[in-house]
VEXFI-466101 format. One line per 2 residues: for each residue y, x, z of C-alpha. Coordinates in steps of 0.05 Angstrom, whole numbers, plus 5000, padded with zeros to 4 digits. Layout:
N
Y/X/Z; ...
% end
This chain:
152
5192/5388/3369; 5175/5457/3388
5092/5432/3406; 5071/5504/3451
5131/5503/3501; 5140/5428/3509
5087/5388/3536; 5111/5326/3514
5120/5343/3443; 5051/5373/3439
5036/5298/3469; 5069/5259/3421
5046/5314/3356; 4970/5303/3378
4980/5225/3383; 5007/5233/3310
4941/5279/3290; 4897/5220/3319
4933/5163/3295; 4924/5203/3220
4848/5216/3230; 4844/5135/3244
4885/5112/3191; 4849/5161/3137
4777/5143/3174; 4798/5069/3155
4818/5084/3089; 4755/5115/3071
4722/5052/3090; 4762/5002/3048
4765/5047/2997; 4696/5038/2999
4689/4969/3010; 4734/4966/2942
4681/4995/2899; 4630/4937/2927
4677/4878/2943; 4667/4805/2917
4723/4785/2858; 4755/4738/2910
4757/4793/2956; 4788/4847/2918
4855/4838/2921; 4853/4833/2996
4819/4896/2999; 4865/4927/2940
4926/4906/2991; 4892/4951/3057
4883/5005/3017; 4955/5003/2991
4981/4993/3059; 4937/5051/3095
4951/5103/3041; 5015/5082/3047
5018/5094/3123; 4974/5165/3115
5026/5192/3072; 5086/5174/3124
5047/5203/3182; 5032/5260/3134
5108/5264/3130; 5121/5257/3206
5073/5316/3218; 5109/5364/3171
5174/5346/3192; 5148/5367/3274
5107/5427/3235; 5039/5404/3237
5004/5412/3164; 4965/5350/3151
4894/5381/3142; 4852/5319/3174
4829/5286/3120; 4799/5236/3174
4729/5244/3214; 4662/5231/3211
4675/5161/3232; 4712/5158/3164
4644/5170/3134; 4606/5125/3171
4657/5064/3151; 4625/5086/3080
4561/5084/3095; 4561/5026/3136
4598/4980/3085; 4551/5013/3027
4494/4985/3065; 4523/4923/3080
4530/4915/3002; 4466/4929/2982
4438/4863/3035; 4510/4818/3041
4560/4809/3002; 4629/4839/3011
4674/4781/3020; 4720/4749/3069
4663/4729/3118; 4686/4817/3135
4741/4800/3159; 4725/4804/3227
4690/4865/3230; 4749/4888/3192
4791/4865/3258; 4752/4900/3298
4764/4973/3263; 4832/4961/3251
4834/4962/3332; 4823/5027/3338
4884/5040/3285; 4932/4998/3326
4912/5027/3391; 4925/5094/3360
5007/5069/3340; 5006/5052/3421
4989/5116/3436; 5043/5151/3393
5090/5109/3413; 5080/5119/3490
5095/5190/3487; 5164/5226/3471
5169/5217/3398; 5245/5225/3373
5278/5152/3367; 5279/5152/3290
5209/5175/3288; 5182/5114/3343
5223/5072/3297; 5172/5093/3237
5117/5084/3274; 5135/5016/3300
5158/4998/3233; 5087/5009/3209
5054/4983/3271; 5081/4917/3258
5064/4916/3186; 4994/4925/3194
4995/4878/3249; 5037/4826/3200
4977/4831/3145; 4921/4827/3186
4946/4768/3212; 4970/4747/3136
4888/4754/3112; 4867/4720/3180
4836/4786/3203; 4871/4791/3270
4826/4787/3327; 4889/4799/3381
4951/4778/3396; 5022/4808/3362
5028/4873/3412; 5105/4884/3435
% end
């Protein structure tokens, strides 16, 4: 995608930058939230950190391969998850009682995939993006952390 002379690719690459800020901005929270989580808890957390490193590193990949560097490490909302789930810690206790707040964030992630995948994205690319769309989807419905309905 050549992103100055085509609006639509500059569309679709800047969907891609925000949908990476998101996912890293919720991977700094869980990462987080697996220093302080309960026992029980861990593995659940363990898992969303897995799956949104997982999904960094392919958008990562989708960036490059439209020439974009990946330089967002995420944004300050990435540091407020942090702070926010250190707090909770140090009064509550980081368990699965989270998991609708954890809903809640993991909006913002999913309404970032629509976004990319509303614009002109190559076919193989929306594929990807789908792909990881419905996984997260999948596992937050798995842990009993979806607060919506399966999107199409």
């Amino acid at each position: 995608m050549q992103r100055e002379s085509d609006p639509d690719a500059k569309a679709a690459i800047d969907a891609l930058v925000t949908l990476n800020t998101r996912i890293n901005d919720a991977l700094a929270g869980f990462e987080t939230m697996l220093e302080h989580s309960e026992p029980e808890f861990h593995n659940t957390v363990s898992s969303f950190v897995d799956l949104h490193r997982r999904h960094a590193t392919e958008v990562a990949g989708l960036l490059a391969r439209n020439g974009t560097a990946d330089s967002d490490p995420g944004s300050l909302m990435g540091t407020i998850n942090q702070a926010v789930v250190s707090l909770r810690s140090l009064v509550d206790r980081i368990d699965g009682d989270m998991l609708r707040q954890i809903a809640s964030g993991e909006e913002h992630v999913l309404d970032a995939f629509d976004e990319v995948l509303k614009t002109a994205l190559p076919q193989a690319q929306a594929v990807q993006i789908r792909q990881m769309q419905t996984e997260l989807q999948d596992f937050l419905t798995e842990t009993g952390a979806s607060a919506t309905p399966t999107r199409a």
